[in-house]
N, C-alpha and C positions, 0 to 999 in steps of 0.2 A: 424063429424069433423067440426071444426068453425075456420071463419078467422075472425081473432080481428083486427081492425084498433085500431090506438095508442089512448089509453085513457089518457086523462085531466082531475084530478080531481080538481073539483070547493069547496072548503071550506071557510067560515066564521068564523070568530072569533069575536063575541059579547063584547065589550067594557064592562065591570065593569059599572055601574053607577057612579059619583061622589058621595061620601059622602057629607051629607050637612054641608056646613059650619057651627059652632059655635062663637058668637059674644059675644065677653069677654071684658068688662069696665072696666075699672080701677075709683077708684075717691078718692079722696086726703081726708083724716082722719085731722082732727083737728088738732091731734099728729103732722102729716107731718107739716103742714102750722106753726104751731109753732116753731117747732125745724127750718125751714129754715127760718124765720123770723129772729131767736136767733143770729142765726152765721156770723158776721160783713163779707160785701163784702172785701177780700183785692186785691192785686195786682193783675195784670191777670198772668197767667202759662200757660203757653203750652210745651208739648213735641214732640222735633221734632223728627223724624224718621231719623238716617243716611242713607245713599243711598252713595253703594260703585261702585266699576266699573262692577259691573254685567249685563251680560244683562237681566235679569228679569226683573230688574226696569226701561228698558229701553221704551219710548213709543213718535214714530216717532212724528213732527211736523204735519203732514199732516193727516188730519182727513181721506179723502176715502184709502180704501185698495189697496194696491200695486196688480197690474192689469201685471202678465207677459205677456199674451197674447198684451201688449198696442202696441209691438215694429212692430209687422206684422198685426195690427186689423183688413187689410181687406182681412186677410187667408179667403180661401173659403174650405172647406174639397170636397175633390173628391164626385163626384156624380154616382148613381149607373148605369146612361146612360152610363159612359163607360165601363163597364163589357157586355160581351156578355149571350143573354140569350137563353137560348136553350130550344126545345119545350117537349124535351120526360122527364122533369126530375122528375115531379111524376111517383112513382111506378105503372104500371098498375097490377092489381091482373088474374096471368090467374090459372083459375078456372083447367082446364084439366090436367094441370103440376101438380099442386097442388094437387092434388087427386091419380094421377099416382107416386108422391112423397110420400104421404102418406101410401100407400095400401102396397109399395115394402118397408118403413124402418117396417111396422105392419109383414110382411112376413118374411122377413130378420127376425128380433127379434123372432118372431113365429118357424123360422125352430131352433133354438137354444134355444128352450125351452122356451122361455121369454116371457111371456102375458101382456101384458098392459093395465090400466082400461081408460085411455082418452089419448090423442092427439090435439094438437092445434097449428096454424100455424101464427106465425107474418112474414108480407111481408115486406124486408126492398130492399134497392136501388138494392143492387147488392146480399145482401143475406137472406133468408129465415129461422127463426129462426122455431125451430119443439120442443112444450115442451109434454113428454110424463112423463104420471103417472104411474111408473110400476105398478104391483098387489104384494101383502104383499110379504114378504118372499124373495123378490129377491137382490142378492150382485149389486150392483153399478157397482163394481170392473169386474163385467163379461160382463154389457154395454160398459164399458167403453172399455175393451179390442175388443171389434168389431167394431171398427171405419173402418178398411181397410174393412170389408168385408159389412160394409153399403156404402160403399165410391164407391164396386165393384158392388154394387144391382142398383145402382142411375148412376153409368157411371158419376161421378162427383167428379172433383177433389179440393182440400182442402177442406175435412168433418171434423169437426172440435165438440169433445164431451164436452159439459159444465156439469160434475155430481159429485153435484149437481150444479143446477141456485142458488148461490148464496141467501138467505130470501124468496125463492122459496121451494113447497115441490115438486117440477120437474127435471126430467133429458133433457136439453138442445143439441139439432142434429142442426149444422148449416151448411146451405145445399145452394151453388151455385148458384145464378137465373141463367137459362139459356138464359135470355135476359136481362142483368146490363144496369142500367139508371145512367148517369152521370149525378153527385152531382156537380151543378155551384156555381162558390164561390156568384155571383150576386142573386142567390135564399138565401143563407143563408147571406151574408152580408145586403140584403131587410127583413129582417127577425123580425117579433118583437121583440125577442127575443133578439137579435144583438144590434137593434135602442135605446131599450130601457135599455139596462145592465148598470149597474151603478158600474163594476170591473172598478180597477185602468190602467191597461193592459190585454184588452178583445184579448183572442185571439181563432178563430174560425177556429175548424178545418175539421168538417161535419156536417155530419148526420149519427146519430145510426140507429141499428138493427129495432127501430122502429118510424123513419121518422121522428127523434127532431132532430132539431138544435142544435149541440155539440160544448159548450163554454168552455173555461175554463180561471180562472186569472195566467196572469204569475206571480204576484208580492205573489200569496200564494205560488205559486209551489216550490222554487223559479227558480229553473235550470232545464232543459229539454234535455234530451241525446237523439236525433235520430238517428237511426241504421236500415240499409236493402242495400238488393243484390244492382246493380246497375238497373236502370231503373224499379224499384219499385214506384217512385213516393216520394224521398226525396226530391230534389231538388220543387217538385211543391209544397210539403208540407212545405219547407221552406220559398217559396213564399208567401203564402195562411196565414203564421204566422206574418210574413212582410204587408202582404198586409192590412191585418184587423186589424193593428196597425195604418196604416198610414191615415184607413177610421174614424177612432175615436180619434186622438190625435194630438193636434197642434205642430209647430216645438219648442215653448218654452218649454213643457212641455218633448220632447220625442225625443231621441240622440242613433245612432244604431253607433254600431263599425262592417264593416263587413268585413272577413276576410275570402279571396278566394281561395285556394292554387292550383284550376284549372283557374282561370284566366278569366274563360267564363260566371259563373255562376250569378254571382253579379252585374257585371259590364252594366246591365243593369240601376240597380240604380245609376250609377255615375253624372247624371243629378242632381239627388237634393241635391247635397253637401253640399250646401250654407242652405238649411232647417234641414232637417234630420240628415246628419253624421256627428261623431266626426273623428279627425285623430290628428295624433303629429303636430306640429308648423313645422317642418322643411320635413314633409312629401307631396311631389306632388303631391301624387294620394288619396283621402278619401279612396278607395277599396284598400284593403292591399293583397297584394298577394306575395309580397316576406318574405321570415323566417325570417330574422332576422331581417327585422319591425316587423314583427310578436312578436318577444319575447321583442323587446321596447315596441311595443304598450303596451302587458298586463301587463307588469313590470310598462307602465306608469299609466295606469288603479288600479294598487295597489296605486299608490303614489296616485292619484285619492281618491281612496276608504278612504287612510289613514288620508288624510287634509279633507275630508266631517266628517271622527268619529270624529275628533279635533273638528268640529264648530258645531257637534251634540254635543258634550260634555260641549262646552259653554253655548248651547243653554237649557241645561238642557231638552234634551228630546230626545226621544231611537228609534224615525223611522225618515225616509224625509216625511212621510207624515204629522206628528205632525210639523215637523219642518217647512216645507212650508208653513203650515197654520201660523204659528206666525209668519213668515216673509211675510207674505201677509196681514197678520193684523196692520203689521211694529211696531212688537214688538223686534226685532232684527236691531242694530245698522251694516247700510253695512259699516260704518267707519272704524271696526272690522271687515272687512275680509266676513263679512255674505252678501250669497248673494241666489237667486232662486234655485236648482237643479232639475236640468230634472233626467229622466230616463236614463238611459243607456241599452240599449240592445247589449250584444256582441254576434253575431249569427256569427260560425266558420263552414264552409261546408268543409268535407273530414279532418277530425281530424287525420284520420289515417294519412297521408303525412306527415303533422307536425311533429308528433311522429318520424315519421322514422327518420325524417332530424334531426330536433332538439332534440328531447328525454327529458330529465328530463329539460333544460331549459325552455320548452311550458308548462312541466308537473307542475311543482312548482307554478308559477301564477297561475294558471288555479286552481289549487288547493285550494289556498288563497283566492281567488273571489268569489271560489264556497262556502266557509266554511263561511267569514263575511262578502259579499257584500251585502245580502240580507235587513238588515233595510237601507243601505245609497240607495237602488234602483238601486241598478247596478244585470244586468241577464243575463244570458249565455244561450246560444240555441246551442248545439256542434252536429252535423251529421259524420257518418263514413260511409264507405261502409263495414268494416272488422269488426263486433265487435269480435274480439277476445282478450284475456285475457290480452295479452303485447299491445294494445291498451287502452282497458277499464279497467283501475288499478283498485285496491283496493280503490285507494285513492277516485278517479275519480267517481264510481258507489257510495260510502258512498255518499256523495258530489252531488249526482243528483237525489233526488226520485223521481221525472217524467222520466216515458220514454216512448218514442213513435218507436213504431217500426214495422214498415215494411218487408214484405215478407224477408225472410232468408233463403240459400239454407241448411243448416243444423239444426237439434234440439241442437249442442250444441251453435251456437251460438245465438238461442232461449233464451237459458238457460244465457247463457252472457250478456243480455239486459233486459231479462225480468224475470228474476230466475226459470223460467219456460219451461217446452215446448208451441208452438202453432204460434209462429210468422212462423215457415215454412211451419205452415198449410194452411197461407193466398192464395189467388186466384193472389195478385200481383193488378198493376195500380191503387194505391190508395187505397188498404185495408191494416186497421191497427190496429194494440191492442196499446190502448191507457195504461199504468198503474200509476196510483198515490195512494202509499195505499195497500190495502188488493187483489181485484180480477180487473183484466185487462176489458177494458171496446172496444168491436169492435164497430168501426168508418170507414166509409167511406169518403177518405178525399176530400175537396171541390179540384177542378180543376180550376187552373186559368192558361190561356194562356200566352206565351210569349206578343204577340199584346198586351193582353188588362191590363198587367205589362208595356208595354213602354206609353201605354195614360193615366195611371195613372199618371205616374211621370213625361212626360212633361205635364198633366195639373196644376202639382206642380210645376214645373219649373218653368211655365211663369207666377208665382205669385211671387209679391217680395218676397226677400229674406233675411236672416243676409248675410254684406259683406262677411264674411268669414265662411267657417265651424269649429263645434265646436270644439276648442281645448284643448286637453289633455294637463295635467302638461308634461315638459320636463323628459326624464331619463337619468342620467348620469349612467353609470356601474362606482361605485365608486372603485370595487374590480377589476377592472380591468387595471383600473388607478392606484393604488397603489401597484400591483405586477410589472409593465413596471417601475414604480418609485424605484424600489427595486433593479433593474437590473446593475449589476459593469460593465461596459464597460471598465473598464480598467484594469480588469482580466477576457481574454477570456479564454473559451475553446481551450484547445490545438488542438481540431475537429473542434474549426470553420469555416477553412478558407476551409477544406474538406465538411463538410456538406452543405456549401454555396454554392459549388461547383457541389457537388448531386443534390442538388434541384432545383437549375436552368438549370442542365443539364436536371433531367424529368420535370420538372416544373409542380411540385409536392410538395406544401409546406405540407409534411406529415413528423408526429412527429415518426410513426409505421415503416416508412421508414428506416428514422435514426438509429431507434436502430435495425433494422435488416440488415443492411450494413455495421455499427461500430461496434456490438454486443456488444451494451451497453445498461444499464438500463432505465427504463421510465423519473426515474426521473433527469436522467443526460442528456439525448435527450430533455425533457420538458425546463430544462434549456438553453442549445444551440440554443431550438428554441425561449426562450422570445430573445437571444439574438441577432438572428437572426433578430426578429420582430421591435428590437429598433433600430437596425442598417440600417430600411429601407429596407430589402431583401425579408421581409414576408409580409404580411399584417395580420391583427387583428383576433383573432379565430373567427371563425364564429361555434360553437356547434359541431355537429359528423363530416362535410364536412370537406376535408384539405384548408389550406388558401392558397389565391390566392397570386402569385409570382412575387412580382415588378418589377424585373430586365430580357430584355424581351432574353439576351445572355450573353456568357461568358467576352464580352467583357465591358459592363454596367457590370459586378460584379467587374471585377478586378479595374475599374475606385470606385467603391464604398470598395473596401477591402483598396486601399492604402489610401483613407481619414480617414479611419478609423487608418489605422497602423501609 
């Protein structure tokens, strides 16, 4: 048996030679000098070229290239001194494990008939990958089906069968270190790898099976759904995606929307406002944690989306990355509306909550952003703890082919996140099947602390900043305004002054209410309560919750019933 440390391979590719140039003269024939001798100079002509309101033709006054970075130039990007570095995080190889590992899956497979010609063992942080060749003749389908009873020879839990390894002619056993080394986000954000990547939005999220540093671009992906039990390691992994955005991208370039529906998660970030996040214009807090900002925001994020396609479509060009560049070349007039665009990252923790409270209003945005946000540079990062199927729609999973996903207490919600089994095989604290594509790829994800998340961003902090954070277009609910517009107050309900009377008794502005006390129909209760809502007694729907009840007794209602009568 042999242990492979990870191989590098080193290739060259030899340059073509130039072809030699050919030197071609031209020289004027007698014919020529005659004939333009012949022909009398007349008048001069010129043709000019129109030039309409396009901006093609348009090309700034100012010779050097528009410089976004000019407004903060003495940003400093975080340094890797404040990341903590821990001493065990190379893998050590122990030889006696490794051998006693070996001998029991050759036994195992042996008492079930099964002979194998080699065996071979990559050491990685926290797991040990084992490729075995079986000998001719043998079904897949019968290794495959012995995973518990390799799982029960090893005394180790989440064994996990890769058959076949993918452009591999091997059957993959991946087997538990019984001593895991924690992957620091500060070993892989020092990283060459890392330093030197030239993605538009690098976001790093370990180390694989064999001891690389695992990058990947958000702006190919383009959306990323993560999903696992609770204390799986979501939340550190949604850090770790945050974090190695913010070690590689200035605030001009790069605008996070982040939306917290546990309140605790985020809110760490709320220091760099004024750099990093956008929020609505009339919004207090940048960290969004209540619903129904929640469904402004993303509602405002379309409107967003929809005036960037508008100035990509002047611009005559199909990404913001093309776009940027001719606006940095200042071949786009900002006279006309053109101006820089940052990235947008909307990273939403605990999707399921949303869902519950809100339902199809979170679901419809989200949906839209996810299908044409992708050339204007606007990204979604969505985590749940439930992936089940009235969470993770139809819609939703078309709409995200990345998925990252973390330990799961069931195969079927394996099969909900990843189409597959194997996310409940994981060991937990940061293992993870990454999938984009064809086959899942195991990642151990980088660790980063709370501590050394709060010295990241006040080292950000205490660099200037934009006065304000960045702001999102305004959203008006247009439909919501022209249905209260629609409303006859001067033909009520013969139930009004009764269901007015219900609802501020339970103080319960509920519509399900009404018609199960009047035993009347939805749509004749829906009506009584716009009426209700214009008259001041309700306030505004807020999505599945009932609405809140202005009037705080029966005696504030009858003071509001006779203004009205």
């Amino acid at each position: 048996m042999e242990v492979a440390p990870p191989v590098h391979d080193n290739f060259m590719v030899e340059e073509p030679a130039p072809a030699e140039a050919l030197d071609m003269t031209f020289s004027k024939t007698a014919d020529d000098v005659m004939v333009s001798a012949s022909v009398p100079e007349g008048p001069a002509f010129e043709v000019a070229t129109p030039v309409g309101d396009d901006d093609e033709s348009y090309q700034g006054p100012e010779v050097e290239p528009y410089n976004p970075q000019l407004d903060l130039e003495n940003y400093r990007y975080p340094t890797l001194e404040l990341m903590k570095k821990y001493d065990n995080n190379e893998p050590t190889i122990n030889m006696e494990e490794q051998k006693a590992n070996k001998d029991r899956i050759i036994n195992t497979l042996r008492s079930f008939g099964i002979e194998i010609s080699s065996i071979k063992a990559t050491v990685g942080p926290t797991v040990t990958l084992y490729e075995i060749t079986p000998e001719q003749g043998v079904r897949i389908s019968k290794i495959r089906g012995l995973e518990d009873d390799i799982a029960l020879s090893l005394s180790a839990l989440g064994i996990r069968i890769i058959a076949p390894i993918p452009g591999k002619g091997t059957i993959g056993i991946e087997v538990p270190n019984s001593n895991p080394k924690i992957v620091s986000m500060q070993s892989i954000i020092g990283s060459k790898k890392f330093q030197e990547s030239s993605y538009d939005l690098p976001i790093a999220l370990g180390k694989t099976i064999t001891n690389e540093v695992f990058m990947v671009d958000l702006c190919k992906m383009p959306h990323v759904l993560v999903a696992g039990a609770t204390g799986q390691g979501k939340s550190v992994g949604l850090n770790a995606i945050i974090t190695s955005l913010l070690y590689k991208k200035h605030p001009s370039e790069l605008k996070f929307v982040l939306v917290d529906p546990k309140k605790v998660e985020f809110s760490i970030y709320s220091v760099i406002e004024h750099h990093f996040l956008a929020k609505l214009p009339d919004g207090e807090e940048a960290i969004i944690t209540d619903v129904t900002k929640v469904v402004q925001t993303l509602n405002s994020i379309c409107v967003e989306m929809d005036s960037r396609y508008d100035l990509l479509k002047k611009a005559h060009v199909r990404n913001i990355k093309e776009y940027n560049e001719k606006f940095i070349n200042r071949k786009l007039n900002p006279e006309k509306g053109h101006k820089f665009m940052p990235y947008i990252v909307v990273i939403i923790d605990e999707f399921g909550d949303l869902i519950m409270t809100a339902g199809k209003e979170v679901e419809l945005p989200i949906a839209r952003i996810a299908q044409l946000a992708r050339a204007i540079g606007i990204h979604m990062v969505i985590a749940t703890q439930r992936p089940t199927t009235n969470i993770i729609t139809g819609t939703i999973k078309a709409n995200f082919p990345a998925r990252v996903a973390f330990r799961v207490s069931s195969m079927m919600d394996s099969r909900t996140i990843l189409d597959r089994p194997g996310a409940n095989q994981l060991i937990g604290r940061g293992d993870m099947l990454f999938l984009q594509g064809a086959d899942p790829i195991r990642v151990q994800c980088a660790f980063v602390d709370t501590p050394e998340v709060e010295d990241i961003t006040k080292y950000i902090a205490r660099q200037q900043g934009y006065p304000t954070a960045f702001f999102l277009p305004e959203y008006v609910n247009e439909d919501a305004s022209s249905d209260l517009g629609d409303v006859d107050m001067g033909r009520l309900d013969p139930l009004f002054s009764d269901a007015a009377r219900l609802i501020v008794i339970h103080q319960q502005g509920s519509t399900s209410l009404i018609q199960r006390k009047f035993a009347i129909g939805y749509n004749r209760a829906g009506r009584i309560m716009d009426q209700l809502e214009k008259a001041g007694i309700v306030g505004p729907s807020e999505g599945s919750k009932a609405r809140q009840v202005m009037c705080l007794d029966e005696n504030d209602l009858e003071m509001r019933l006779n203004n009205l009568m």
